[in-house]
C-alpha positions, 0 to 999 in steps of 0.5 A: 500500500503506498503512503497515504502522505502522498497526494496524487501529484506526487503519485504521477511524478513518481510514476505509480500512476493509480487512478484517484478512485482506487485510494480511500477519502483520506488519501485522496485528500491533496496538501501542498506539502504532499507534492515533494518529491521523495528523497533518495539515499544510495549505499554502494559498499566497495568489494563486499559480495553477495556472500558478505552477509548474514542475509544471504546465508553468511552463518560467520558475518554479524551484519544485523542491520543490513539483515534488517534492511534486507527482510524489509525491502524488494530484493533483486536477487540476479544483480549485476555490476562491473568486476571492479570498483571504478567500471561499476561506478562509471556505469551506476552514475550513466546508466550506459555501459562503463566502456562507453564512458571512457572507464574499464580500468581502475588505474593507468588513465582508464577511470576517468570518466569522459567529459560528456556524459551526464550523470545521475547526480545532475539529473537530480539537480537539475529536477529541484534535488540538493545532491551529496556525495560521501566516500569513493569517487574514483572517475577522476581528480581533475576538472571537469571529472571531480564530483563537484563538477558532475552534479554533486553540491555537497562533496567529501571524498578520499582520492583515488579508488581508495584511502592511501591510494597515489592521489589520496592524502599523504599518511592516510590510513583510515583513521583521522584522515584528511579528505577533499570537501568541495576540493578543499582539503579538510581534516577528519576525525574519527575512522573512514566509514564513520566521517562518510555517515557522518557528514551525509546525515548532516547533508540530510538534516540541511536539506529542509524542506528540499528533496535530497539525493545522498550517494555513499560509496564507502571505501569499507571493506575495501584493502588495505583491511584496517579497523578497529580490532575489536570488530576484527577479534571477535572473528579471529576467536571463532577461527576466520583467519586474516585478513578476512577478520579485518575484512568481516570487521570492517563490513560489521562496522558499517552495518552499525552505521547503516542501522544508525542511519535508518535510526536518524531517518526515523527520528527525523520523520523521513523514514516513509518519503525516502527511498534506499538502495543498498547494493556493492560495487563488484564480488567479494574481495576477500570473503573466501580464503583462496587457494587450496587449504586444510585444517580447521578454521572457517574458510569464507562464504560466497553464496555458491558462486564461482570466483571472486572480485574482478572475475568474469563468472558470476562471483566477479559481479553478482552483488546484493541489492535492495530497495525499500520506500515504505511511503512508495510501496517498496517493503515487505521482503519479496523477492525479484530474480529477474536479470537486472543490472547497475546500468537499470538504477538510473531510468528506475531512479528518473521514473520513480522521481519525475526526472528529464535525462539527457537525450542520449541512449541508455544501456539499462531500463526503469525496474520500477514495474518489477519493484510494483510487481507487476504482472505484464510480461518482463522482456527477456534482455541480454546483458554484458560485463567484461574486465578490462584491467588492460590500456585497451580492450582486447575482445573476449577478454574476461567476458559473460554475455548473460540471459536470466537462463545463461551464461556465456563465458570468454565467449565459449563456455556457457552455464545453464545459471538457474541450474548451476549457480556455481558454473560447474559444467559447461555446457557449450557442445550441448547447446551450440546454438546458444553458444552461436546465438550469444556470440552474436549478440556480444559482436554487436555489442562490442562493435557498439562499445568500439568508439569509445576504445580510441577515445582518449579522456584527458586532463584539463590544464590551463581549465577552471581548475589552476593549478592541475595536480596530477599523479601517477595514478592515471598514467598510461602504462603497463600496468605492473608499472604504475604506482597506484599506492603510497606503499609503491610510493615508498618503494620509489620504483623505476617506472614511467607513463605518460599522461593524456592532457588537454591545454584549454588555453595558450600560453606559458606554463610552469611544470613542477616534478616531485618524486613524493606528495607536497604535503609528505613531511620529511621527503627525500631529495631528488633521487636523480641528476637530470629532470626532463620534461616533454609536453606540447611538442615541447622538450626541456632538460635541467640538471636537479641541483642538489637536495632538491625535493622538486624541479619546476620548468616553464613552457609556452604551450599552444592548445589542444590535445597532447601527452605530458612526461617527465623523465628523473635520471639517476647519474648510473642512467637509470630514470623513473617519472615523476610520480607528482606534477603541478600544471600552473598557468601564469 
């Protein structure tokens, strides 16, 4: 039964188009301030799978509140994301495929979004939404692919795909970090997951009267598995080794702040208007011990699935997910187990919410008649994943092309996956004609997803955004060399990449080179005689003078696309990049 708070207005923006007569007088009865339109908050959890709680049949994990939440919601229970964190997000925030956006990697310049997609966040705002974002960003540090700049009024993240990765804050490590609010640096007190719960329930208790959209992407479970050891002990006294017990820990954790959350709704006279969907961002990264192991001591849970995190069966990217709106209908613990995927949450969040999108093809489709439960046919749809964790897409590479019967793997195993939902026998000599069919339906696709292949997503320089810093985060390179965390930092490894860069504006330009961050305290000199620049069809050379943390050169660059690289070489002839530059225009 939908909220009788709301008055038929508010029933048509929302899509449940229910004729006046079917609601009794009291319900009929319209007010201005029924007309608002509901508030939505979005939980993504980052390498949790669908394994990781207790709901899902999980008897090690405590995870009472999303237990909870999930007895209380509608149920998708053949979800699916990309294999890994910043693909997923890409195609969560567009509704289209994550390599039509520029992104199907997680480092290497392959996560940054491109800069003409329109996401979910500005779709929000533009209908009347206040729009927040707390945790992960992970689609790109600069302008114009910062979150601040595609539709987020409130800001606070980490940098990188996670906290003490190259571009997040020198020395985080969870605990009192300092994230960027609106770009700024600012510091925190308290552990990760608590500041991105924090500041998003003081975003909802701002918005007044305002509809809000709260997006938060926690950074928890994923590594490195820091927490505090009293949600890890419990785990290692019941025999879970680690770093599962960390990693059991830190989801156990943010159940607490889940429950906290939905407590602060309900005090706060919001719990009936406003819409959560909890779901994760790929399979489980460490809720199975991998490897062969004997002996006792619990060995992990993953539903039944096959593989884990970034893989191409379904353990890789069948994930929880939950919707529930008791003012909107979307409670009572049913379960759907049509074929859906992260690409749907956009159309279903636009119906639901009276939203305009962009008028440009969308992979995904509105859930909303399976979630009202409908009874008109649902059109059978096949859907694609692949990890890509390589410069280029190479065709095949780690893919499955899924029906809500099958599942074609790298193109040539295929799985009959209501059967066998671990994927246990393959079953492509028995069905060559599916096998044939499904390939064909992946050629088309892949031929669809090629424009985006050769399309270089590049960093603004000489932008709104003055002076640039980047990192080697978002090198183009082999991926064994791009130093993509603090501890590789550390190791100062003898690696290079260049970086795809787009000068807006002529003119002159200064260029800093650093081996370590600008706010690392008690960094080392240069370890290098010689710094070399290249940039613009530009080429400069300068010797490091001694004890020097950083070299700054000044180049007149003309605009348009180009690559920027730098070169720190040893006296012996060995060299590395710089693993952090500054891009100031004069």
């Amino acid at each position: 039964m939908l909220c009788s708070r709301f008055s038929r207005t508010a029933l048509l923006i929302c899509g449940f188009l229910l004729p006046l007569g079917s609601l009794s007088a009291t319900q009929a009865q319209p007010a201005a301030a029924e007309t608002r339109k509901p508030n939505v908050i979005l939980i993504m959890t980052d390498d949790q799978g669908y394994g990781d709680l207790g709901a899902h049949g999980n008897r090690m994990i405590r995870t009472p509140n999303l237990d909870r939440l999930h007895a209380e919601s509608i149920r998708l229970t053949d979800f699916h994301v990309d294999p890994t964190c910043a693909p997923t997000r890409a195609a969560l925030l567009t509704g289209r495929y994550s390599t039509r956006t520029g992104v199907w990697h997680t480092i290497a310049g392959r996560s940054l979004m491109a800069h003409d997609e329109v996401t979910l966040a500005q779709a929000f705002r533009k209908g009347g939404y206040r729009t927040g974002i707390f945790g992960k960003w992970h689609l790109g540090e600069n302008y114009p692919m910062r979150p601040q700049d595609r539709g987020f009024d409130e800001v606070l993240v980490h940098g990188g795909g996670g906290v003490a990765q190259t571009p997040d804050t020198w020395g985080n490590d969870y605990f009192d970090d300092t994230y960027l609010r609106n770009g700024k640096p600012e510091k925190a007190k308290g552990y990760c997951t608590d500041v991105w719960f924090d500041s998003a329930l003081r975003f909802i208790e701002k918005s007044g009267k305002r509809p809000f959209l709260a997006y938060i992407p926690t950074n928890a479970p994923h590594s490195p598995y820091f927490v505090d050891p009293k949600y890890a002990e419990p785990y290692r006294k019941q025999g879970v080794p680690d770093p599962m017990a960390q990693f059991y820990g830190m989801i156990t954790h943010l159940d607490e702040n889940v429950g906290r959350l939905r407590q602060r709704l309900r005090d706060l006279g919001l719990e009936r208007d406003t819409i959560i969907f909890f779901m994760t961002d790929n399979g489980s990264a460490a809720g199975m011990v991998r490897g062969k192991t004997t002996g006792p001591g619990w060995k992990g849970y993953n539903a039944g699935l096959r593989a884990l995190k970034g893989s191409e069966y379904d353990g890789g990217h069948r994930v929880p997910f939950f919707a529930y709106w008791p003012g909107g209908g979307l409670t009572g613990g049913r379960d759907i187990d049509t074929l859906a995927a992260h690409v749907d949450v956009v159309p279903t969040l636009a119906e639901i919410c009276g939203l305009k999108l962009p008028d440009r093809s969308l992979d995904g489709r509105s859930l909303l008649p399976l979630l009202r439960g409908e009874k008109r046919a649902w059109p059978e749809r096949t859907l694609f994943v692949h990890s890509q964790r390589v410069q280029d897409p190479v065709k095949w590479k780690q893919s499955a092309v899924m029906t809500r019967r099958w599942r074609l793997v790298n193109g040539k195993e295929l799985y009959d996956i209501q059967a066998d939902r671990g994927q246990t026998r393959d079953l492509a000599a028995e069905h060559p004609e599916v096998v044939t069919q499904l390939r064909g339906e992946y050629e088309k696709w892949w031929t669809d997803l090629s424009p985006a292949f050769t399309r270089d997503v590049s960093i603004v320089l000489g932008g709104k955004e003055n002076p640039v810093a980047i990192t080697a985060h978002d090198w183009r390179a082999a991926d064994a060399q791009v130093p993509w965390n603090h501890g590789m930092i550390a190791r100062q490894p003898l690696s290079n990449g260049w970086w795809a860069v787009d000068v807006r504006r002529p003119g002159t330009y200064t260029v800093t080179l650093r081996s370590w961050p600008r706010e690392a305290p008690d960094a080392p000199a240069l370890d290098a005689g010689t710094a070399k620049l290249s940039v613009g069809g530009v080429e400069q050379s300068r010797p490091v003078p001694d004890g020097a943390r950083s070299v700054t050169f000044q180049v007149k660059l003309p605009a348009g696309p180009t690559k920027l690289q730098t070169w720190l070489t040893r006296p012996n002839g060995e060299a590395r990049g710089a693993f952090y530059v500054e891009v100031n225009r004069k």
